[in-house]
C-alpha positions as CSV (number, residue, x, y, z in Angstrom):
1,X,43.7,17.1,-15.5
2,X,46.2,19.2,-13.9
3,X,48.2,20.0,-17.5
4,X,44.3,21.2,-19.0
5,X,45.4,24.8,-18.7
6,X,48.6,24.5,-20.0
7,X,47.1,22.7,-23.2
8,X,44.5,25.4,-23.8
9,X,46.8,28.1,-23.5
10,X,49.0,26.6,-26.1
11,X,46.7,26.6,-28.3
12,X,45.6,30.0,-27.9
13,X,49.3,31.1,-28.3
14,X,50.8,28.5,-31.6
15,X,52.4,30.8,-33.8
16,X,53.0,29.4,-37.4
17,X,55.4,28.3,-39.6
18,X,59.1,27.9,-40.4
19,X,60.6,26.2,-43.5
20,X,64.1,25.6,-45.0
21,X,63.4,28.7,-47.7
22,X,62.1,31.6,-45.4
23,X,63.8,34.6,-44.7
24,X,63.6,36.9,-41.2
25,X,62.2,40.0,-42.2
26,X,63.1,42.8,-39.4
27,X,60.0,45.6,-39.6
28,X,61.8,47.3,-37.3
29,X,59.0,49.8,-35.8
30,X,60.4,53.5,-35.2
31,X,57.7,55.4,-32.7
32,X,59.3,59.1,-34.9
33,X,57.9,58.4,-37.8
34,X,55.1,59.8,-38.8
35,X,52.0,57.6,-40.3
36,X,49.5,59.2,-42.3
37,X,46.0,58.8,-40.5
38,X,43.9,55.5,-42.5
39,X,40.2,55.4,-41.9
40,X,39.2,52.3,-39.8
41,X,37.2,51.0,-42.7
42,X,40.0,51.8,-45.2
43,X,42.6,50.3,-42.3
44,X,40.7,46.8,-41.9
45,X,40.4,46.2,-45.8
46,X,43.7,46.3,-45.7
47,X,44.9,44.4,-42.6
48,X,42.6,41.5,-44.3
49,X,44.2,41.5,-47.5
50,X,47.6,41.3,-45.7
51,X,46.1,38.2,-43.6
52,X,47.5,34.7,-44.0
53,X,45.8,32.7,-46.5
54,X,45.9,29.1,-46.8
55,X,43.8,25.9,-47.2
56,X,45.9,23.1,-44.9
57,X,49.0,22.8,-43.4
58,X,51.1,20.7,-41.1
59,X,53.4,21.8,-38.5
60,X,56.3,19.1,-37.8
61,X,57.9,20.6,-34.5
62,X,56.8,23.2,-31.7
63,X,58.7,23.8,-28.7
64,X,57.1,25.3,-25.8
65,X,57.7,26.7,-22.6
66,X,55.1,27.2,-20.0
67,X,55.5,29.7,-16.8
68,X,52.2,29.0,-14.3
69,X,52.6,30.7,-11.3
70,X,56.5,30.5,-11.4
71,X,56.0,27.1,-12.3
72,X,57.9,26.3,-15.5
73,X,57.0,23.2,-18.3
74,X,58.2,22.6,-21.4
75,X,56.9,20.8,-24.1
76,X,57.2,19.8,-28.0
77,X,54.6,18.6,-30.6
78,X,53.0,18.9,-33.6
79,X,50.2,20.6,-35.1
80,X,47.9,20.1,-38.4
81,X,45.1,22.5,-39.0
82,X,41.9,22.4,-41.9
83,X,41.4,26.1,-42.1
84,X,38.2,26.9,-40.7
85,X,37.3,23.4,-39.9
86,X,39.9,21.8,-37.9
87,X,43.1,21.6,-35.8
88,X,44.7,18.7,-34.4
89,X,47.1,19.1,-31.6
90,X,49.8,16.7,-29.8
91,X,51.9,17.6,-27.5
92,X,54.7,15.2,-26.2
93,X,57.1,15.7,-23.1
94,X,60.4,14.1,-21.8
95,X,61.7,11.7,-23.8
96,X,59.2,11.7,-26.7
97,X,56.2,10.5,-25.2
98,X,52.7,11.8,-26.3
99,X,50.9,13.2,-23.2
100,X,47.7,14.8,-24.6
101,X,46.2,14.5,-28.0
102,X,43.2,17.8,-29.0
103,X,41.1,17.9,-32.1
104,X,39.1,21.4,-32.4
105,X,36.0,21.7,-34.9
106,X,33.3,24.1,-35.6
107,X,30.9,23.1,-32.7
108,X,33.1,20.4,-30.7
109,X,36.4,19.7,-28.6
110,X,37.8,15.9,-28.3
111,X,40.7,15.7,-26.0
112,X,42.9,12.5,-25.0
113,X,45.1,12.8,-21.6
114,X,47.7,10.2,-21.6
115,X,49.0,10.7,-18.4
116,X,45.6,10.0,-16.7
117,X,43.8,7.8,-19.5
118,X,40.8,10.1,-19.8
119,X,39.1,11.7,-22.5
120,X,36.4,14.5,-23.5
121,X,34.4,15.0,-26.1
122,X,32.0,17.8,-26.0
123,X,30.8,21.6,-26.6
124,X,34.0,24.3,-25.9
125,X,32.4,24.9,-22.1
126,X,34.6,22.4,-21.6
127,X,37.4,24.8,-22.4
128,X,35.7,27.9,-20.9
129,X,35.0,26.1,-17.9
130,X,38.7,25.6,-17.2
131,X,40.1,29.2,-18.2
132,X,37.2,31.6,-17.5
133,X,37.0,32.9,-20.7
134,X,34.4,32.5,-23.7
135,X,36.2,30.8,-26.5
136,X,35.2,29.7,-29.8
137,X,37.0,28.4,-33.0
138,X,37.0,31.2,-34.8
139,X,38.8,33.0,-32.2
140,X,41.2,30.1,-31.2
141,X,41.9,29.7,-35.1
142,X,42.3,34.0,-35.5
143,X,44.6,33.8,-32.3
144,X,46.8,31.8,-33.9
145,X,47.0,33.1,-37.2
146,X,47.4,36.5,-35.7
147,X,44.1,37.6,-37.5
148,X,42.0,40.7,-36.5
149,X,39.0,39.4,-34.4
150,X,36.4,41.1,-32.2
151,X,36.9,39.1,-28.9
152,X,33.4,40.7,-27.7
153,X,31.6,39.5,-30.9
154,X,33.4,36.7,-30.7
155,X,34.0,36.8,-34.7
156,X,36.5,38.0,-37.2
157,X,36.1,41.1,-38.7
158,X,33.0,41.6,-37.9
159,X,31.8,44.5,-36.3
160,X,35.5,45.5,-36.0
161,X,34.7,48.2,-38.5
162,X,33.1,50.4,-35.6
163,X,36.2,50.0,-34.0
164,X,38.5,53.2,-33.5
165,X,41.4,53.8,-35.6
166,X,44.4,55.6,-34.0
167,X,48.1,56.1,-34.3
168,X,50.4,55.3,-31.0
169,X,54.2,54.9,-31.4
170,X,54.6,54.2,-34.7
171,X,51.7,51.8,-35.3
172,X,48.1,51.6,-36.0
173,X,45.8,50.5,-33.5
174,X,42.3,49.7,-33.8
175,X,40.4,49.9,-30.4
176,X,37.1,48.2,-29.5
177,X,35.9,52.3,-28.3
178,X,37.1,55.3,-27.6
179,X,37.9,56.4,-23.8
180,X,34.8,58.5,-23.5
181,X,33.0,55.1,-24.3
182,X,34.7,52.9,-22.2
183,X,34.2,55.2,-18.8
184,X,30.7,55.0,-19.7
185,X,30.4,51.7,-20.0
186,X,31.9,50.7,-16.7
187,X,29.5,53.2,-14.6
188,X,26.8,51.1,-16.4
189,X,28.6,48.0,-14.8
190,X,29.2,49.3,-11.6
191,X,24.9,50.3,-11.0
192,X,24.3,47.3,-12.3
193,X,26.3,45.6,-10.0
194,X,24.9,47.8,-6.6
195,X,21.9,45.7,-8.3
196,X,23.7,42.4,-8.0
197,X,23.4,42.0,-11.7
198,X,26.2,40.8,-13.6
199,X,27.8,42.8,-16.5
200,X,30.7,42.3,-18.3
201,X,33.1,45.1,-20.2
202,X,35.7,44.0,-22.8
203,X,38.1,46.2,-24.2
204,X,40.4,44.9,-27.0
205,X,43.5,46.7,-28.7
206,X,44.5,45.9,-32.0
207,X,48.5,46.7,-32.8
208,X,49.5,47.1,-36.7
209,X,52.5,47.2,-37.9
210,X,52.4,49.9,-40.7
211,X,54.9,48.3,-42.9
212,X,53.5,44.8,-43.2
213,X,49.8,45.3,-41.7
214,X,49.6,42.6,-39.8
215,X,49.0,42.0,-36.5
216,X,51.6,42.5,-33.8
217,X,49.8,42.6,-30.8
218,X,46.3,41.6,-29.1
219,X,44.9,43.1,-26.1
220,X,41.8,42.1,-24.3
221,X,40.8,43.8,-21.1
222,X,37.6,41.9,-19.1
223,X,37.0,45.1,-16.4
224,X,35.1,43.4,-14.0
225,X,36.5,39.8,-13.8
226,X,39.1,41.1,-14.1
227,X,41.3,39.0,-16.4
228,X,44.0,40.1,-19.3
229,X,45.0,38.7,-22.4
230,X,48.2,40.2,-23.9
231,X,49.3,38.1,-27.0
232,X,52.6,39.3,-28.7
233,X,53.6,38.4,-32.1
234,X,57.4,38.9,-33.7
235,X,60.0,37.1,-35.4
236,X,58.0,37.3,-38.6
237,X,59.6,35.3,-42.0
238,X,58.6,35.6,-45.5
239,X,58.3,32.4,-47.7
240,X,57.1,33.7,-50.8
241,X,53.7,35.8,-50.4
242,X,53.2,33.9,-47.2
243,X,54.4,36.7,-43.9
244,X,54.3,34.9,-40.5
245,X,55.4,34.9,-36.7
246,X,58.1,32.2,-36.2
247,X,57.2,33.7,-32.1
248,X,54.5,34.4,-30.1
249,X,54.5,35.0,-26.4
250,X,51.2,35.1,-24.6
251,X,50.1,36.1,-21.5
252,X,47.2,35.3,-19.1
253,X,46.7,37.4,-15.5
254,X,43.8,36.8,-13.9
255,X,42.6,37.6,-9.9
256,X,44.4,34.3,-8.8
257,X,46.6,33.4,-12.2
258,X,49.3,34.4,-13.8
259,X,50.3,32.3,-17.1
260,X,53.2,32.8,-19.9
261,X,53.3,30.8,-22.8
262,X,56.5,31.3,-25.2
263,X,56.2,29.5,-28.6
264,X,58.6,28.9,-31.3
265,X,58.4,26.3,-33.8
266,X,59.7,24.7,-37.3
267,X,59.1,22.5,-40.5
268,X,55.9,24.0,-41.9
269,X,54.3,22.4,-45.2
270,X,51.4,23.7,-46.9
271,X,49.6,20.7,-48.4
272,X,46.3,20.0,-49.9
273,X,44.9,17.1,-48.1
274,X,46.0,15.9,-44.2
275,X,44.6,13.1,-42.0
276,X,43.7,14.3,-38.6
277,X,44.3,10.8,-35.9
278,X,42.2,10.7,-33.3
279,X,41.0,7.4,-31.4
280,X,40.0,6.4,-27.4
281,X,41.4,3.7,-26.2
282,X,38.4,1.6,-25.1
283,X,40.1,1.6,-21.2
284,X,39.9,5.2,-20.9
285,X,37.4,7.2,-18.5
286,X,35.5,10.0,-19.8
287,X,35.9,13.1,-18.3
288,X,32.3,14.4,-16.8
């Protein structure tokens, strides 16, 4: 299972969609200009208008390159995804050959290794287990769609509307609370840890770009354990109403990890019905 956190970070950084008919668009972001102030609740109305919208699609070819403690992997694959009910992953290194296989629902993870003939198939503490982080499918599925999420709620949209709006070098951003807020918070963590009680503080930033209003950029801050998640969306092509990253580079530092995923990918449909493969080979182990 030494490739697990490779896989899980690529899925948390797949950025979507290239075709034949789409055309860069360049928002180039100037910090002088001056944005007229947007309430937060006006601000996320319209930040989930702009999302992505879509029922299925099927992405033909990703290429990805993996930095793990100066340790550098590169893969390509293929991805098919059932908004908000499914994505199905395979990745395939040198010369072709499939090394892992993923298939993410509402409530359940099934993963084939290749390399070491295992499988799982289980709850997402499988995947929190391996990163230190909570993870869901909502926000796997809003991290790659570069979709506002509350990491903390763990929801999209949600709650975000007591988030605070603010203006910082030519963009929007919506943060999880204000500064005054936030030093509050972590003298509540530190008594509680003199107690030996755990407590956890998350602060997430939310970057907009003020011409297109989607989502550039997604910081999450964990204080106390003490891990970052810095997820950076660009390259973004039009193909028709649809806007979209053709890159994403995501980052994961940690007390004793440091991870950079870089993904680019192409040959998107949108189609109305897809068949997600999935079977274990009877010889296969199950991963405990």
């Amino acid at each position: 299972m030494k490739n697990i956190k490779f896989i899980i970070f690529t899925i948390l950084s797949i950025s979507l969609f290239s075709c034949s008919t789409v055309r860069e668009v360049k928002p180039e972001i100037k910090s002088e200009i001056k944005l007229d102030p947007i309430s937060r609740t006006k601000l996320v109305k319209i930040i989930r208008d702009s999302s992505l919208k879509f029922e299925s699609m099927k992405l033909k070819k990703l290429s990805i390159k993996i930095n793990d403690n100066g340790k550098i992997n590169k893969y390509k694959g293929s991805m098919r995804v059932i908004k908000d009910s499914s994505i199905w992953i395979s990745l395939s290194a040198a010369l072709g050959i499939e090394v892992v296989r993923l298939v993410l629902t509402k409530d359940s993870v099934y993963f084939i290794d290749r390399y070491h003939k295992e499988y799982y198939r289980g709850g997402y503490e499988f995947l929190e287990d391996k990163v230190g982080i909570d993870l869901n499918y909502t926000i796997i599925q809003s991290l790659l769609f570069n979709t506002l999420i509350n990491y903390e709620a763990q929801t999209v949209n949600t709650k975000v509307k007591k988030y605070n709006s603010t203006i910082n070098n030519g963009q929007y951003v919506l943060k999880s609370m204000r500064e005054r807020k936030l030093n509050r918070k972590i003298k509540q963590a530190e008594r509680r840890l003199n107690k030996h009680k755990l407590f956890s503080v998350i602060y997430q930033e939310n970057f907009i770009n003020p011409e297109t209003f989607r989502v550039n950029r997604i910081n999450i801050k964990e204080i106390y354990r003490n891990w970052l998640i810095d997820v950076n969306y660009s390259h973004f092509s039009r193909n028709k109403t649809k806007l979209f990253p053709k890159q994403v580079i995501f980052d994961y530092k940690s007390v004793s990890s440091k991870i950079s995923v870089k993904m680019n990918y192409s040959g998107i449909s949108f189609i109305n019905k897809i068949g997600l493969p999935f079977r274990i080979p009877s010889n296969y182990e199950s991963i405990k």
